[in-house]
KEMIKE-762364 format. One record per residue: residue number from 1; chain; residue in one letter; y negated, z, x of N, C-alpha, C in turn. Coordinates in Angstrom, 2 decimals. Each point is the difference from the previous one (the first is absolute). Layout:
# residues N
NUM A a Y Z X Y Z X Y Z X
...
# end
This chain:
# residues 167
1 A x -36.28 23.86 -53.00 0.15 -0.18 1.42 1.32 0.59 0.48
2 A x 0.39 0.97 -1.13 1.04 0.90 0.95 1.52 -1.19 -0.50
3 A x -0.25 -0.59 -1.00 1.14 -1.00 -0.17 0.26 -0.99 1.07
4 A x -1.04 -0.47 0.40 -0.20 -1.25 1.01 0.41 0.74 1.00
5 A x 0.23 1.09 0.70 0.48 -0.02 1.15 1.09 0.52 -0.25
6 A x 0.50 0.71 -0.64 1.56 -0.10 -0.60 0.37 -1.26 -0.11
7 A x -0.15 -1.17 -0.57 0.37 -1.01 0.10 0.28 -0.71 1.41
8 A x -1.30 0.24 0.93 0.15 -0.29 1.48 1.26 0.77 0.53
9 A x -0.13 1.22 0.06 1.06 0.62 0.80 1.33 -0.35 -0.70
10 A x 0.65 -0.09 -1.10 1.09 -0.71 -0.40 0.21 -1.39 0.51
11 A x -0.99 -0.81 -0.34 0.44 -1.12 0.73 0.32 0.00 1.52
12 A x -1.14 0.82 0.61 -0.13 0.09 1.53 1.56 0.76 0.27
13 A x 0.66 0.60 -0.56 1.28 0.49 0.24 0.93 -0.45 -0.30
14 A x 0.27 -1.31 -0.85 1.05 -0.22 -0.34 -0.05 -1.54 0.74
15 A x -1.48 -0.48 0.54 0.14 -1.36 1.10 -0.02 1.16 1.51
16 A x 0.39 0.98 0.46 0.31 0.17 1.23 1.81 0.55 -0.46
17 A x 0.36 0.64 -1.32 1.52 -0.18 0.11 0.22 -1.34 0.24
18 A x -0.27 -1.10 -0.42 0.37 -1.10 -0.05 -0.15 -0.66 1.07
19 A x -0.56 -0.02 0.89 -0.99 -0.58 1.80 1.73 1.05 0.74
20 A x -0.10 1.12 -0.40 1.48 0.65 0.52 1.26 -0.50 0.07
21 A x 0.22 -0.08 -1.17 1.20 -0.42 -0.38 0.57 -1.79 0.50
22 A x -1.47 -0.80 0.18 0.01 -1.56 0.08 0.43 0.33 1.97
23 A x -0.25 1.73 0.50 0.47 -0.67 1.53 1.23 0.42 0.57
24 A x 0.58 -1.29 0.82 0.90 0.20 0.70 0.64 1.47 0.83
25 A x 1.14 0.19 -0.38 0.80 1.50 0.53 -0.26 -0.67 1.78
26 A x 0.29 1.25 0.69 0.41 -0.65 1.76 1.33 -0.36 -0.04
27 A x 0.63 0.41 -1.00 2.07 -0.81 0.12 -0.29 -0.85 -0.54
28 A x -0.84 -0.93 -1.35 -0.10 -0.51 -0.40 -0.60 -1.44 1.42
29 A x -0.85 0.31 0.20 -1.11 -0.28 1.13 1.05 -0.36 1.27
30 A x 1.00 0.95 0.61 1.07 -0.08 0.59 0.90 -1.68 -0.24
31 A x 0.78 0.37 -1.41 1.07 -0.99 -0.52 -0.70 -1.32 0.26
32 A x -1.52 -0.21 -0.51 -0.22 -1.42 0.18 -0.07 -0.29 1.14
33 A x -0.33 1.06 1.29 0.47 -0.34 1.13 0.63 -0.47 0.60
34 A x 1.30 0.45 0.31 1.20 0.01 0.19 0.41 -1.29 -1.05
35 A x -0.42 -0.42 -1.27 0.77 -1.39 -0.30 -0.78 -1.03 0.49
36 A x -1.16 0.11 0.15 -0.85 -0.98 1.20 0.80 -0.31 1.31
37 A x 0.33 1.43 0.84 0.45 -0.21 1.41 1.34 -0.99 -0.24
38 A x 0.94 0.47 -0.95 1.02 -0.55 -0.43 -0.02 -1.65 0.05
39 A x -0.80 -0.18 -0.89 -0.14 -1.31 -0.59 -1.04 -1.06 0.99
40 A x -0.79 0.90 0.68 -0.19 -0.80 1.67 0.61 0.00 1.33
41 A x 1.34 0.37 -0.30 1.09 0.22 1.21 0.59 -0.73 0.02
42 A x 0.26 -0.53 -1.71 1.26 -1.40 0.17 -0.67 -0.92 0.25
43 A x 0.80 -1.20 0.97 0.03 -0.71 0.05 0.13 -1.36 -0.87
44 A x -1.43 -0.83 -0.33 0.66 -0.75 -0.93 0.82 -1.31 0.29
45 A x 0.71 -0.56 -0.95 0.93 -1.10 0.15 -0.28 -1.40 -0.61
46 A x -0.65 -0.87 1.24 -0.82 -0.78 -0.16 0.64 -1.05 -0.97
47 A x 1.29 0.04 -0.93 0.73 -0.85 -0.66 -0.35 0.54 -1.08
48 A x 0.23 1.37 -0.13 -0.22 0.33 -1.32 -1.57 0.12 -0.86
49 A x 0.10 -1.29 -1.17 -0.94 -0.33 -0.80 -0.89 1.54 -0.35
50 A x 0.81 0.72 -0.25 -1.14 1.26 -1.02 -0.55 0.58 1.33
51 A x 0.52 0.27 1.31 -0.75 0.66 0.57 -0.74 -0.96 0.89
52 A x -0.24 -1.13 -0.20 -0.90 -1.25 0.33 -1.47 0.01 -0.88
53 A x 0.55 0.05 -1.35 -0.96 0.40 -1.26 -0.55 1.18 -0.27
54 A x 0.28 0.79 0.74 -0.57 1.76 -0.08 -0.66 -0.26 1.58
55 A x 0.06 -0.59 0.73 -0.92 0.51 1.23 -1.09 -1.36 -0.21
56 A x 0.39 -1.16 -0.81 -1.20 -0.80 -0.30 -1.24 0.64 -0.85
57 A x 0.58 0.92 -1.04 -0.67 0.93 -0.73 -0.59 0.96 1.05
58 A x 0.86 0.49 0.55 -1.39 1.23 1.05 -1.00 -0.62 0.66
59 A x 0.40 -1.45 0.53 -1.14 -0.74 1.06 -0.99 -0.31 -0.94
60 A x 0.74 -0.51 -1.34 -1.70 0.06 -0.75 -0.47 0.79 -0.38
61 A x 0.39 1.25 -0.60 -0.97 0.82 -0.39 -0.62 0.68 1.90
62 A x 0.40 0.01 0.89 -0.57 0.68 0.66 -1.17 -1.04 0.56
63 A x 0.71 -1.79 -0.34 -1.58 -0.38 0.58 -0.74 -0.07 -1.33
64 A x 0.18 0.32 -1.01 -0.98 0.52 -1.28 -1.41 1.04 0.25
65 A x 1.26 0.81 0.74 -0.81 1.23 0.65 -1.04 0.21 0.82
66 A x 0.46 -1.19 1.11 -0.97 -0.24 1.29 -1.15 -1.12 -0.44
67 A x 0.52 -1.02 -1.19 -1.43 -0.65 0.49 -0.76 0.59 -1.41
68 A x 0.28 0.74 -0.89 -0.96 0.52 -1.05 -0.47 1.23 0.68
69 A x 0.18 0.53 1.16 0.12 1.49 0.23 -1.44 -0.46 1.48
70 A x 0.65 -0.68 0.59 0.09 0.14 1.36 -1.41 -1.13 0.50
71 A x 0.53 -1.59 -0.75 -0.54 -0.99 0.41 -1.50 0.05 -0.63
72 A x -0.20 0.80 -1.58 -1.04 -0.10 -0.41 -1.18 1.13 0.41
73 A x 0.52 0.87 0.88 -0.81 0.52 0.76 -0.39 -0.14 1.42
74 A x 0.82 -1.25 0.75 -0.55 -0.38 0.84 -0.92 -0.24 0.47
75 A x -0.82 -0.44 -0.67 -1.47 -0.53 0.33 -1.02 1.22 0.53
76 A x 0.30 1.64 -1.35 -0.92 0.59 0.61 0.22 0.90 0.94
77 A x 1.29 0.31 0.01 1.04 0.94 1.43 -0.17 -0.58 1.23
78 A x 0.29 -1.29 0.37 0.21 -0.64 1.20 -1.29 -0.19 0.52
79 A x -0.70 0.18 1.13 -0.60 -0.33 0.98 0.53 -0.62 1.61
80 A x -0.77 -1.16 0.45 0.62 -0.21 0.79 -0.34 0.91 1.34
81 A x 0.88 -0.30 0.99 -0.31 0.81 1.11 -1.67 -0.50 1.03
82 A x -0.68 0.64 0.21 -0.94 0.37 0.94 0.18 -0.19 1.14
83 A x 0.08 -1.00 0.54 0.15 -0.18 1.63 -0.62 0.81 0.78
84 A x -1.48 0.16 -0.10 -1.13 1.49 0.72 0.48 0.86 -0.04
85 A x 0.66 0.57 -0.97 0.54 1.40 -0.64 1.60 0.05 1.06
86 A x 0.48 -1.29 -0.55 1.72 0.40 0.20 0.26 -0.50 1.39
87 A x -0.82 -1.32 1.05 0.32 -0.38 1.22 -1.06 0.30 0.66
88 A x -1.33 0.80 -0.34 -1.38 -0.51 0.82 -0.56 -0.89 0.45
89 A x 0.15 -0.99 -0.80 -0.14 -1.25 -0.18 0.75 -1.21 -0.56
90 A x -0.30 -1.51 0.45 0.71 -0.51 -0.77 1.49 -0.34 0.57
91 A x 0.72 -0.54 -1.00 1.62 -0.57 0.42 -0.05 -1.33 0.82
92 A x 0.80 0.09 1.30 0.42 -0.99 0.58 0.75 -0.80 -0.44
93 A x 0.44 -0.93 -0.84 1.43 -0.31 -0.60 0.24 -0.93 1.13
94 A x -0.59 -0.74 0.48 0.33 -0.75 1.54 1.07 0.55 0.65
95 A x 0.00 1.57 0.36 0.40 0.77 1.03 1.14 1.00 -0.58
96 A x -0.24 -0.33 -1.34 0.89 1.63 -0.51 0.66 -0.75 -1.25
97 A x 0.40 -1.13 0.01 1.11 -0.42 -1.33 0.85 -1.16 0.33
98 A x 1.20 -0.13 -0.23 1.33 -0.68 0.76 0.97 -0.35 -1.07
99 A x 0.02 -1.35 -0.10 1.18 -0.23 -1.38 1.02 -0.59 0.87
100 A x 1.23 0.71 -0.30 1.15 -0.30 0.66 1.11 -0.95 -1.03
101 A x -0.24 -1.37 0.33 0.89 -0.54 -0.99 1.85 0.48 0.15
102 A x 0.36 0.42 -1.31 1.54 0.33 0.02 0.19 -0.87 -1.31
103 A x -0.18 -1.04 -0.42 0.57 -1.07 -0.95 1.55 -0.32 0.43
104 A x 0.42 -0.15 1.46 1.17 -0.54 0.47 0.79 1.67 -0.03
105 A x 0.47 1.35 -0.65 0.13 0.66 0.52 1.55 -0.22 -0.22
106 A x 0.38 0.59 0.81 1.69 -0.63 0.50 0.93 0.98 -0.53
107 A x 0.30 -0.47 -1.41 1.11 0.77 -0.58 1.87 -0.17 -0.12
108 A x 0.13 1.39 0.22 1.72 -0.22 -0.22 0.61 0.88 -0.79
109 A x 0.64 -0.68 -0.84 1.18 1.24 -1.37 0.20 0.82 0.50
110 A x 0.43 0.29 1.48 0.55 1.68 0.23 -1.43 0.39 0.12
111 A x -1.07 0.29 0.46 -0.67 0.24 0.25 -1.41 0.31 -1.09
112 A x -0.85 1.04 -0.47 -0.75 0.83 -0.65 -1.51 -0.61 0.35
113 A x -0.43 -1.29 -0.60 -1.23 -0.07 0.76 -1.37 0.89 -0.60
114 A x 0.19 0.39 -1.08 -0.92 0.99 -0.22 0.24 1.05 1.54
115 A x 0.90 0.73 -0.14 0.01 0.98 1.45 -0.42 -0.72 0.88
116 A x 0.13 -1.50 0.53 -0.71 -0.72 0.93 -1.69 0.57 -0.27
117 A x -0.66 -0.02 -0.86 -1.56 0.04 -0.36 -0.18 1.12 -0.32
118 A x 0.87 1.02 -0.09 -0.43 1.12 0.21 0.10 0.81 1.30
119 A x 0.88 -0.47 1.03 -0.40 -0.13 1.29 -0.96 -0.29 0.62
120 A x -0.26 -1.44 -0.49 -1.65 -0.12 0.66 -1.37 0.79 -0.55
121 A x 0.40 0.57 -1.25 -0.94 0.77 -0.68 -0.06 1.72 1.15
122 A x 1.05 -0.10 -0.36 0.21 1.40 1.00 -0.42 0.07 1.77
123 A x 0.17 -1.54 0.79 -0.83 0.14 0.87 -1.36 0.34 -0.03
124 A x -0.47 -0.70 -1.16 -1.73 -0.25 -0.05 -0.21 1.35 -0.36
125 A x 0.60 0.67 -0.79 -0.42 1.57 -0.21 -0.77 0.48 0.97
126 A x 0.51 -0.23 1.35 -0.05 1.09 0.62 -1.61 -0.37 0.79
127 A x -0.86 -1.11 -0.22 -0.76 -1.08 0.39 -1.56 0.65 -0.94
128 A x -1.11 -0.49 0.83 -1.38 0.40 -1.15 0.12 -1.20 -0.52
129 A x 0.54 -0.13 -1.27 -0.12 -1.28 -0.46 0.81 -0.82 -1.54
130 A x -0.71 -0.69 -0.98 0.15 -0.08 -1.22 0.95 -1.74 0.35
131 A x 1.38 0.46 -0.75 0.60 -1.00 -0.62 0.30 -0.53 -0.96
132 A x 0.05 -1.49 -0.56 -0.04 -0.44 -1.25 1.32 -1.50 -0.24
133 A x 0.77 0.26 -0.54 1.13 -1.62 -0.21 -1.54 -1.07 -0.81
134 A x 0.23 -1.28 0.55 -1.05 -0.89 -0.81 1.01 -0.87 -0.22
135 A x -0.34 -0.75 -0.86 1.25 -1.09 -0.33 -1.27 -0.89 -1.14
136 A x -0.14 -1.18 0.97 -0.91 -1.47 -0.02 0.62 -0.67 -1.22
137 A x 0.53 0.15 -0.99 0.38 -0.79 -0.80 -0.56 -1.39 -0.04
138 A x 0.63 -1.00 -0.28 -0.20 -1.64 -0.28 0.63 -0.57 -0.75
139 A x 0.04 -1.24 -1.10 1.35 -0.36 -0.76 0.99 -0.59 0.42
140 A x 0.05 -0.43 1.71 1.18 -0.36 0.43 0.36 1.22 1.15
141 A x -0.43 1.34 0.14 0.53 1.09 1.06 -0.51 0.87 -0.23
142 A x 0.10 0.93 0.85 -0.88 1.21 -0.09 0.21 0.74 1.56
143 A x -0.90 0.80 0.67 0.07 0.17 1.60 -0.49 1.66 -0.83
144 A x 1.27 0.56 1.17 -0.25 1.24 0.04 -0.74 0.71 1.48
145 A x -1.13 0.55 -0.07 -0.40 0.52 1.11 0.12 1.44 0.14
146 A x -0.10 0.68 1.10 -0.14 1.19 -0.35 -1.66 0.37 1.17
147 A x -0.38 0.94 -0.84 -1.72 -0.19 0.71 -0.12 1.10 0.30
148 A x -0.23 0.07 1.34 -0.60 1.85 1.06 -1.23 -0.48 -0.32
149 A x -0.80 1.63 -0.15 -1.27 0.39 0.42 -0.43 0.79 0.79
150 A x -0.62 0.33 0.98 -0.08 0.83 0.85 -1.58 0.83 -0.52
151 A x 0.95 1.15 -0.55 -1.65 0.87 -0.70 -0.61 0.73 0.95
152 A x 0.35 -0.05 1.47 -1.16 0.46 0.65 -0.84 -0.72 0.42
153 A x -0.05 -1.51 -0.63 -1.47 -0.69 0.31 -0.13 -0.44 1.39
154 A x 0.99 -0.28 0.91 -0.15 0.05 1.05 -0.82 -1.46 0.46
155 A x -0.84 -0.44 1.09 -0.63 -1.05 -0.02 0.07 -0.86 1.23
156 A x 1.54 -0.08 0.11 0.77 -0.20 0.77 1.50 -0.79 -0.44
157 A x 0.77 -0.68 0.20 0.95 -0.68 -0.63 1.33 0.93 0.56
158 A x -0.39 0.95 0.92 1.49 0.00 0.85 1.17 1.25 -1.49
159 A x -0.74 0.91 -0.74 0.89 0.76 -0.85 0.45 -0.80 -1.32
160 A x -0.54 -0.94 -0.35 0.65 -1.37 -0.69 1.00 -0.69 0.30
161 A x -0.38 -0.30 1.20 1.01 -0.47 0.76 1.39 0.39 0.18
162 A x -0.06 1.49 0.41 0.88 0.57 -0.19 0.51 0.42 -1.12
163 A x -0.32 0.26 -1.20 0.47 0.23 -1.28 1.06 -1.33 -0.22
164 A x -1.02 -1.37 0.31 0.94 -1.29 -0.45 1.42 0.23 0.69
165 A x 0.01 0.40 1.52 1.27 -0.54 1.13 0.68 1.45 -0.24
166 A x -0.03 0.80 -0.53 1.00 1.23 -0.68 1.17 -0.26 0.18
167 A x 0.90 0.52 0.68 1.33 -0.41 -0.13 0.74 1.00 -0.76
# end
């Protein structure tokens, strides 16, 4: 008996030197830092092939990530929302949802139309209320909407209303 745990405690000591030695220093821990921040600061150059082929490589392994990680636990994570619970009753969608077609949205070269839609994002901030881009795909077009919700359930059209005429 007295061998067998001599045997344990040797092993048990030479797999926690080893569990030691396998971890990262904080400079160590640091450097990969700092070449991360580095290497997500530049800007890449949408001509150049390798760094076209290195960020095609990150989008796949990271959607590798999300739908082996993420999508296959969907089913038992996600619940939907509780109207009793979350509005005290049920949803008006009559009264509280507004698709604002922007298919025609009026673009110009000098001009940033992302910052255009993040303007209107930034109005709605300030609003009780969930926004979403929809885009209707078809094989001859596609219509982009953008859709208010008004999450206070109101049972009334007039704060819809106003979300749509936002200036």
């Amino acid at each position: 008996m007295g061998v067998k745990k001599l045997l344990y405690k040797i092993g048990d000591k030479a797999a926690n030197k080893i569990s030691d030695l396998s971890v990262l220093s904080s400079d160590q821990i640091e450097q990969i830092n700092n070449n991360r921040e580095e290497y997500l600061s530049k800007i890449p150059v949408p001509s150049d092939t390798n760094e076209v082929e290195i960020s095609n490589r990150l989008l796949a392994a990271s959607s590798v990530e999300i739908f082996d990680l993420y999508l296959s636990q969907i089913q038992e994570l996600y619940r939907p929302v509780d109207n009793m619970v979350e509005l005290g009753g049920s949803f008006d969608s009559a009264h509280n949802i507004r698709y604002i077609n922007i298919t025609k949205w009026v673009t110009d070269k000098n001009e940033n139309s992302l910052e255009k839609l993040v303007n209107v994002y930034d109005v709605l901030s300030k609003e009780t209320c969930n926004i979403a881009l929809v885009f209707n795909r078809q094989t001859d077009k596609t219509k982009v909407y953008l859709a208010t919700v008004n999450t206070a359930n109101a049972h009334d059209n007039t704060n819809s209303e106003n979300l749509q005429d936002e200036d």
